[in-house]
C-alpha positions in Angstrom: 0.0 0.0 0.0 1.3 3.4 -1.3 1.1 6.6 0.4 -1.8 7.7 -1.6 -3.6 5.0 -1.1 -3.7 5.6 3.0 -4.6 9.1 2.3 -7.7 8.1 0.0 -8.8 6.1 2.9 -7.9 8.2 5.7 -10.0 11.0 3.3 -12.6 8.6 2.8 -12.9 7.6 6.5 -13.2 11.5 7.9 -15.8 12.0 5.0 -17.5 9.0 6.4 -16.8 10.5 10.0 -18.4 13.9 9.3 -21.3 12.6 7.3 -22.0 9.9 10.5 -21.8 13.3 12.9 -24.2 15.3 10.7 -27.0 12.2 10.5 -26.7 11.9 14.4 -27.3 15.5 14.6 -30.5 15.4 12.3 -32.0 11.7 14.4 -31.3 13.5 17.9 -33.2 16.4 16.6 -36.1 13.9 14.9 -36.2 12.5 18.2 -36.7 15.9 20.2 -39.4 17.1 18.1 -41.0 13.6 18.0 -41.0 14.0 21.7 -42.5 17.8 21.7 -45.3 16.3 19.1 -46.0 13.4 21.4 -46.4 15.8 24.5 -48.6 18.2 22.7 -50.6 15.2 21.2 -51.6 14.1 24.3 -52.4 17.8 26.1 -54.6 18.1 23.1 -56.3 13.8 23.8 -56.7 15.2 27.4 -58.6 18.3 26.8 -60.9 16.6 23.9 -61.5 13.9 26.3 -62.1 16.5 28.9 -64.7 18.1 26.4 -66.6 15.2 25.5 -67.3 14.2 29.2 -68.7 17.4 30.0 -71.5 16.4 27.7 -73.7 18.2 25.0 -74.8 21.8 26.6 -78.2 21.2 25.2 -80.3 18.2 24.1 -81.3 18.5 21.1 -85.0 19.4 22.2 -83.3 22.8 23.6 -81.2 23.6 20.7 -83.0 26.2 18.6 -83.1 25.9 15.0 -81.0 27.1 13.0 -83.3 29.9 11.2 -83.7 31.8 14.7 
């Protein structure tokens, strides 16, 4: 093995390096916004839920029609 070929693996092995780096960067950032979008899912299953136990403010006998 020549000298140029260690150096076209040592470039192709920091090349490697950085693009490893970059892709970690992007997952852990996937990961935190996966995490925000999970917490604000389930504020906004908790408040629907909340909603729908409360029950309908009127029956449907008290609810006026729509032309009034």
């Amino acid at each position: 093995m020549n000298q140029a070929d260690i150096e076209r693996m040592e470039s192709k092995i920091a090349y490697l390096e950085r693009a490893n780096s970059e892709l970690s960067d992007v997952v852990y950032g996937q990961q935190r916004e996966l995490e925000r979008l999970r917490a604000q899912l389930q504020s906004l299953a908790t408040r629907l839920e909340s909603l729908c136990s409360e029950g309908p403010a009127y029956t449907p006998e008290q609810e006026r029609p729509p032309h009034y």
